[in-house]
N, C-alpha and C positions, 0 to 999 in steps of 0.2 A: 263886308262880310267875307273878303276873298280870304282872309287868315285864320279867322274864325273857320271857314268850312275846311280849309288845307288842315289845320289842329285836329279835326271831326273826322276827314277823312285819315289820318295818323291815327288817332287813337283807334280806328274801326280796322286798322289792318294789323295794329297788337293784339285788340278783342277777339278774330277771327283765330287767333292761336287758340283760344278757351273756348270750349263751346259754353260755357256758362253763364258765357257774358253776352250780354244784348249789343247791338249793332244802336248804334246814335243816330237816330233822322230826323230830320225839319218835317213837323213843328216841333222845338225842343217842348219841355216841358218843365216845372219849379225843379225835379228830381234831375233831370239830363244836367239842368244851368247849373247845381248845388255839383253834380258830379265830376264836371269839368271845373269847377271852380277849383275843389279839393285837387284835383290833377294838377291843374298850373302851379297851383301852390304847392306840392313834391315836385314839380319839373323845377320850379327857382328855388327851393333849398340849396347851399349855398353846393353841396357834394353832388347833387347829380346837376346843378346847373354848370360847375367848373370840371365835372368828370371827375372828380375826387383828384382833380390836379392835374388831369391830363390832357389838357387844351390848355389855348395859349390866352392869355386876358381877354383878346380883339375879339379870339370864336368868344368865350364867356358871354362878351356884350354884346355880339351880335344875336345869340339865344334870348338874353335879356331883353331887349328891344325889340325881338317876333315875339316873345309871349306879352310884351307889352300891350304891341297891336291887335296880339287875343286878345286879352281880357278887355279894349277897347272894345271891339266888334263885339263881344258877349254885353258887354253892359247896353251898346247901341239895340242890341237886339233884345233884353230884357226890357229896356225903357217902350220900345215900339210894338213890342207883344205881350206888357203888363205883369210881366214877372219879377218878382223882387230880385235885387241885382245884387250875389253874393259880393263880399270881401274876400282880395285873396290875399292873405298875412303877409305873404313874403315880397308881393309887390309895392306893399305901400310902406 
């Protein structure tokens, strides 16, 4: 879950910009898991995952392969706390 909460605690220090947006805590809940799902899938569209070209392949892949281990660590923790386990489009 170590990636999954480093992703939780990232998107909570973008949130703190807006006050209108809620702060992410454990226990997630169907709406948190559905929320970050949508997120990972904008973070790997292919323009903000390559920078719109401004990174080099290797950064690309290495992005690619930590939000992989996200959405691992989310599905582990939907399966163990009974919440249905979104698809993220751009992953699979």
């Amino acid at each position: 879950m170590k990636n999954l909460q480093d992703y939780i605690d990232r998107r909570n220090q973008w949130n703190s910009f807006f006050p209108s947006n809620k702060q992410i805590t454990f226990p997630l809940d169907q709406k948190n898991v559905n929320d970050l799902a949508r997120s990972l899938d904008c973070d790997l569209s292919p323009e903000n995952l390559h920078c719109d070209g401004e990174i080099s392949h290797a950064e690309a892949d290495r992005k690619y392969r930590y939000y992989g281990r996200v959405i691992k660590d989310l599905e582990t923790y939907c399966l163990n706390n009974w919440l249905t386990t979104p698809i993220v489009e751009e992953y699979y």
